[in-house]
N, C-alpha and C positions, 0 to 999 in steps of 0.2 A: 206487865211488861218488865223486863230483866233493868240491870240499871245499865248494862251496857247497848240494850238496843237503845233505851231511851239517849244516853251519849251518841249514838251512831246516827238513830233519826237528830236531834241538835246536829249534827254535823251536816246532813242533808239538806236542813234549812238555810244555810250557809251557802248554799251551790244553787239551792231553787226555793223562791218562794212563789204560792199560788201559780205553780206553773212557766215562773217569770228568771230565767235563770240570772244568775249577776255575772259579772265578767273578772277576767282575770287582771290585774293590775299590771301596769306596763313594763314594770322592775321584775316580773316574773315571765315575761318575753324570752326567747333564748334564741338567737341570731342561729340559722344554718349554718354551717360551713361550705355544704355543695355550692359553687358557683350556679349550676341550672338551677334549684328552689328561688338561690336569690333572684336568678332575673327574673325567674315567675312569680314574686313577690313583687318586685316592680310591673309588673306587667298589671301585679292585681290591682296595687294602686292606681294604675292607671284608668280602670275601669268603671270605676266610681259608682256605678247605678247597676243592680243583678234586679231579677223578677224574681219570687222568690212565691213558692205554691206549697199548702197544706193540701192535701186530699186524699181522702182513701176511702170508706164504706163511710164514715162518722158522719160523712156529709148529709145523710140521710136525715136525722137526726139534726144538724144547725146546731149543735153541741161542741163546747171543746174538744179535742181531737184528743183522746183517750186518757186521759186525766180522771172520768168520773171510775174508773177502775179502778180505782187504788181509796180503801177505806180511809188510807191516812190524808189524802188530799183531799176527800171528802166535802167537808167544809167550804170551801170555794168553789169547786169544779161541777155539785148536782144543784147550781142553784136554780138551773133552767129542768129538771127531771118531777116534771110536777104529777106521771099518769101514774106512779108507783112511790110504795114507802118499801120493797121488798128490793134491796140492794143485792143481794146474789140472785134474783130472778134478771134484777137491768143488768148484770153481769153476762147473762146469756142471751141476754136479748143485744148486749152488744155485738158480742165475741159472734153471732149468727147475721149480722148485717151483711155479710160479703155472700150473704144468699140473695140480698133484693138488691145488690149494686149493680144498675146495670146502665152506665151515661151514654146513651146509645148517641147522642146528640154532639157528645166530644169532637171535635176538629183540630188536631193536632197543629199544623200547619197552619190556621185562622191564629191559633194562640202566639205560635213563633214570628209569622207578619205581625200582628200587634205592637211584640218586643220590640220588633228591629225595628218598625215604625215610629217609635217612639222615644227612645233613645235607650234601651236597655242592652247592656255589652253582655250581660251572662244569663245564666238561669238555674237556680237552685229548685230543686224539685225533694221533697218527702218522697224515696223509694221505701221507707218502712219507718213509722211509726213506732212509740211504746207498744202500741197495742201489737203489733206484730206481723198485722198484713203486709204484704207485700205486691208491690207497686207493679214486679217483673216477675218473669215466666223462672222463676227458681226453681231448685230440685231438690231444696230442703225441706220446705214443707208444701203440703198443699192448700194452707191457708194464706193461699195469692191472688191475683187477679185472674188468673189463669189458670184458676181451677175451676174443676168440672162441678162444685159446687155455689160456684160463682156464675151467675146469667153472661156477665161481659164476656166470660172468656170464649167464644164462640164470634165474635165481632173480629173484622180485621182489623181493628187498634188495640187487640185486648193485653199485646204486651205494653205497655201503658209508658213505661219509662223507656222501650226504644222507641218507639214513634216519635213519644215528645225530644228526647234526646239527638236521633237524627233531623228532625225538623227544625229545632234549634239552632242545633249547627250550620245546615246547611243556610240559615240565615247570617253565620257569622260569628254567636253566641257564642262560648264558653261554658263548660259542665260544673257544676258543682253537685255534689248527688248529697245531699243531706240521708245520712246512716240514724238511728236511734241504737246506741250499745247494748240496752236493755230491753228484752221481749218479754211480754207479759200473757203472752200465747202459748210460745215453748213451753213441755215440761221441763225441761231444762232451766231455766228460770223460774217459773212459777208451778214448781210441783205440784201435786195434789196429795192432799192427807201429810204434807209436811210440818214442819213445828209453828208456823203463825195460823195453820188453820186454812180460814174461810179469809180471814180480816187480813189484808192484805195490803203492805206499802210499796212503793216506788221502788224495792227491791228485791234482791232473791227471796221465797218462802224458807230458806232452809241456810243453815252458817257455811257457806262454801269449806270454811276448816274442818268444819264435820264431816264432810258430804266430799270430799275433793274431785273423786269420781264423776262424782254428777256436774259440778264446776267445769272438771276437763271437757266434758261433753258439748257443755254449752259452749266453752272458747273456741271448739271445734266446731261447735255451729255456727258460730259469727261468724269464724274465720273463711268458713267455706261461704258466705253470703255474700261477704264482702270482695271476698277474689272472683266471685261469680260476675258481680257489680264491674270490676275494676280487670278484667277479660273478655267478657263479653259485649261490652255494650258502650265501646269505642273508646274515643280519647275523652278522660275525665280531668279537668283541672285542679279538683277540690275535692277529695273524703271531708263532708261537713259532719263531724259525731258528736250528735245528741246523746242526754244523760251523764253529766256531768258526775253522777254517783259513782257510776262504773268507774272504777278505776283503781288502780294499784294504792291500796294502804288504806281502802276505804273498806270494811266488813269483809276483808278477802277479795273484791272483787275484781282481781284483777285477770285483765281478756289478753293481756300480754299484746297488746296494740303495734308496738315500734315493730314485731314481730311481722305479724303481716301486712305494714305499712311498707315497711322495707323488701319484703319479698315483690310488693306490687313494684316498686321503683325499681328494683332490678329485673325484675323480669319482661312487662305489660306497659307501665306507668312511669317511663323515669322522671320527669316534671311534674307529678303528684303534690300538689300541696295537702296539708293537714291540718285541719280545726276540731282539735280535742278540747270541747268547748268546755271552761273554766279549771279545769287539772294544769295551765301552765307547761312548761319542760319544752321538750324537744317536737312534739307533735302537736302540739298549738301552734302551729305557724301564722295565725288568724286570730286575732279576740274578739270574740263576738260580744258585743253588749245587746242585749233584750229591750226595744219595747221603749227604749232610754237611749241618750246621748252622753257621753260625756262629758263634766262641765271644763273641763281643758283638752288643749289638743292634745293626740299622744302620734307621740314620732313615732311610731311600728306600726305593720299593718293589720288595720283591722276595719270591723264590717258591723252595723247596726242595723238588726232586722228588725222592719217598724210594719204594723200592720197597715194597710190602707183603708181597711175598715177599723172595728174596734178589738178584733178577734183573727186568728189566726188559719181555723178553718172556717167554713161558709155557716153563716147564722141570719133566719130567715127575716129579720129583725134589725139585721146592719146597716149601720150611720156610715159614709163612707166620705173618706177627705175630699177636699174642691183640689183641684190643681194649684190654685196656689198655695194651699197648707203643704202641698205635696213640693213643690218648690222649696220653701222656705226651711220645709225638712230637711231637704238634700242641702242646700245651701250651708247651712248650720253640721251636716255629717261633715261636707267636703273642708268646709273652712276649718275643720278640727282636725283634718289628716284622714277621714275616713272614706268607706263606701259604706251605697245603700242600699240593704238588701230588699225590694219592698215587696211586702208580701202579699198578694190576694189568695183567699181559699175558693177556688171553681166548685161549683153549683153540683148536685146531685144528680143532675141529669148530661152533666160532658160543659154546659156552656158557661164561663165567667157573669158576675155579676152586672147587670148595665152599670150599676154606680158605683161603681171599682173602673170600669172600663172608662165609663166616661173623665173622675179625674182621671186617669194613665194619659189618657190624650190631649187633657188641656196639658198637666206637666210634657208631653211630648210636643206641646205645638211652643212651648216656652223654652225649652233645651232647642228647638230647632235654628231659635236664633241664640241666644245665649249660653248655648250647650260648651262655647270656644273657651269660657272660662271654670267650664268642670272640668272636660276631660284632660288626663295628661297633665294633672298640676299639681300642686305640692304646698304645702301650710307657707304662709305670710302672716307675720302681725301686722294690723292686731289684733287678728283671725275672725271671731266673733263678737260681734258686741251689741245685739240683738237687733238695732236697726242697721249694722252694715256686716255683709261676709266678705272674706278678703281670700283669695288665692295666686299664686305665680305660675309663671313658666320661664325660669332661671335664664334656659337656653335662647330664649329669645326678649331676653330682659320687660318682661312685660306681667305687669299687676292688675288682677281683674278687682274694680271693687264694687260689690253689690251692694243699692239701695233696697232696704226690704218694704215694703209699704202693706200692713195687715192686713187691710180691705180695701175695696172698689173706694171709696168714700173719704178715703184718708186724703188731707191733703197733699195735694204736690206744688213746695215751693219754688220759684223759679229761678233760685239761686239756694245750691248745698253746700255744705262745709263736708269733706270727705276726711274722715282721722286717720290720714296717711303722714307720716312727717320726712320721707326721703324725697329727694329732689328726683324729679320727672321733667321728662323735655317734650311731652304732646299728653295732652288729653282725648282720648275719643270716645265717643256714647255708641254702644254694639248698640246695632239695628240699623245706624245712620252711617258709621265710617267715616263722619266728616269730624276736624280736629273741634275744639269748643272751647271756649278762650277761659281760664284759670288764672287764680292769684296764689303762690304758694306762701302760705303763713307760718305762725307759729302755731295754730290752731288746725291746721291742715291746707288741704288744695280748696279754696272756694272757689267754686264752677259754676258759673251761668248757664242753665238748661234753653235750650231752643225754643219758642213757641208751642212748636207741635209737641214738643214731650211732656208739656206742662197740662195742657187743656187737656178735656175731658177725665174719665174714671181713673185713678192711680191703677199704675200696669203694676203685677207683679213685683216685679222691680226696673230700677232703672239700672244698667251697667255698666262701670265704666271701666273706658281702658285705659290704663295707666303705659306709656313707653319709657322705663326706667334710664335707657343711654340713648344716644342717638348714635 
């Protein structure tokens, strides 16, 4: 390898490791000027909790969701491919999965009642993949769900991304359509008999500088994919773009993005927001951090997509969080300025996993009564500090502060010290509404818990409400 592919893959490392991408630093933010993005950025904040789905043919397999294609990611992505040592035969044997995807068992409308059941304001959905499939009835290529080489497409859900999309909505939900800028299906990206060969990275086969022609081609194929996405299949609030490689000053790769980002908002989309995830600028309106939290709050808005299992698509093998891990995640996102995108990968045959479903609904029967200090609020120190999360609601002078308790077994004592140091004129414990009598210190508010809150298993958490003025 040349010395500047190897500078180019180093640079790549930098954007995603093992699949896992990093996020864009908060000083590299760029504020819109539209008035409408800005209140749809408040709006996003406000939202705090998305659902957030891997799925397309891979699910077959319980493998990472197209990763093991790429020779350079090799290394971490085939550690589950144990029935072959012949890497361009599992090549084909991937790229030919959308012959036996057929989830005849899917219920679109079961999936969108769950959401809304539960306390989830949006829903981010994988229309396409690295690997290329496509989620919706497109006319770019025929490697979709809705192709005649595909079993599904003959089902009346086989457009896959408007069924789930109208279902969603019609529950309330909000769109985010997760894009991938990179196809590794297209010739247009991954030529054949181009200069890497057979051995194949996370990038184009071929120097877009050489090749400009063939470059144009594929930006014209994005572009026509994504106005497809962003025209036909209703109000979108989010282009979420995976591949943080793609991008202007990166090996040529650039898809000229602002280009038909802007054309959607003028013509289809004018509220469109943009997650050009880890490139910064103007069309990262969203930072996404991977898999991780930040260990401080960051004042702009952004979104951490955490799996609920261990993995992002479905894995027949997967350990999946309790409700309260699932809590104490969110807890820890919101206390730091964020939302949480949480993600399960649906099952090969149409239905979600039970133990993905089953935590969703303890975290959903836990926001039903303490949901009043997520949604709609805004960073308060002294945010996180692993046994307490702290959030406001300015407009109504009110501080939620949450005890986190780790498991059933921990104790609960019957008097807290809460590390809040401003003056408060009521305390109140959400579930009960009745006031609870406090001493404010120099140490904080020490609260006397009621009887009932103290006996039996530690809940979740205990939460209190702080009333800042009277």
């Amino acid at each position: 390898m040349s010395e500047t592919k190897d500078v180019v893959l180093e640079q790549e490392e930098q954007v995603v490791e093992a699949g896992v991408h990093h996020f864009s630093k908060e000083e590299e933010w760029v504020k819109p000027e539209d008035p409408l993005l800005l209140e749809r950025l408040e709006w996003f904040k406000d939202q705090k909790l998305g659902l957030m789905m891997h799925w397309g043919p891979y699910s077959q397999l319980g493998l990472v969701e197209s990763w093991a294609l790429s020779d350079e990611d090799g290394d971490w992505s085939r550690d589950d491919i144990d029935w072959t040592d012949d890497m361009e035969h599992f090549k084909r044997e991937y790229f030919d999965l959308n012959k036996t995807f057929n989830p005849i068992r899917f219920q679109p409308e079961e999936w969108a009642q769950m959401a809304a059941d539960n306390g989830f304001k949006y829903f981010l959905f994988t229309t396409k993949h690295h690997d290329g499939f496509c989620m919706w009835d497109t006319h770019t290529t025929d490697y979709r769900i809705t192709g005649k080489d595909t079993p599904f497409h003959t089902h009346k859900y086989a457009d896959i991304c408007r069924v789930l999309f109208d279902a969603f909505r019609a529950k309330g939900l909000g769109i985010s359509a997760y894009f991938s800028k990179a196809d590794w299906h297209t010739p247009y990206y991954w030529a054949p008999g181009m200069e890497r060969g057979s051995h194949m990275w996370r990038g184009p086969s071929y120097d877009p500088h050489k090749y400009p022609w063939l470059w144009e081609k594929f930006v014209e194929f994005t572009h026509e994919q994504i106005m497809e996405l962003l025209t036909n299949y209703g109000r979108i609030e989010c282009l979420w773009l995976d591949a943080g490689w793609v991008r202007e000053g990166r090996h040529g790769q650039d898809i000229r993005l602002g280009e038909v980002v802007e054309r959607a908002r003028q013509t289809t989309q004018p509220w469109l927001l943009s997650a050009d995830r880890t490139v910064g600028g103007p069309y990262e309106n969203i930072v996404t951090p991977e898999q991780t939290i930040p260990e401080h709050p960051m004042n702009i808005p952004w979104e951490s997509c955490i799996t609920v299992g261990n993995s992002f698509a479905f894995g027949f093998d997967d350990q999946y969080k309790s409700g309260r891990q699932l809590a104490h995640i969110l807890l820890e996102v919101v206390s730091k300025g964020g939302n949480l995108a949480l993600n399960v990968g649906p099952q090969p045959d149409g239905r979600l996993p039970k133990g993905a479903v089953r935590g969703i609904k303890a975290l959903g029967e836990w926001l039903n009564t303490h949901g009043e200090g997520i949604y709609g609020t805004r960073i308060c120190g002294p945010y996180f500090t692993k046994d307490w999360a702290f959030t406001q609601k300015q407009e109504i002078n009110t501080v939620y502060a949450f005890r986190l308790y780790r498991n059933e077994n921990e104790a609960v004592e019957a008097q807290v010290i809460i590390p809040y140091m401003e003056k408060v004129e009521r305390v109140e414990l959400i579930g009960t509404n009745d006031a609870i009598s406090y001493q404010q210190t120099e140490n904080g508010l020490v609260v006397d818990l009621p009887p009932s809150a103290v006996s039996g298993a530690a809940p979740i958490t205990h939460t209190f409400k702080l009333l800042t003025r009277g």
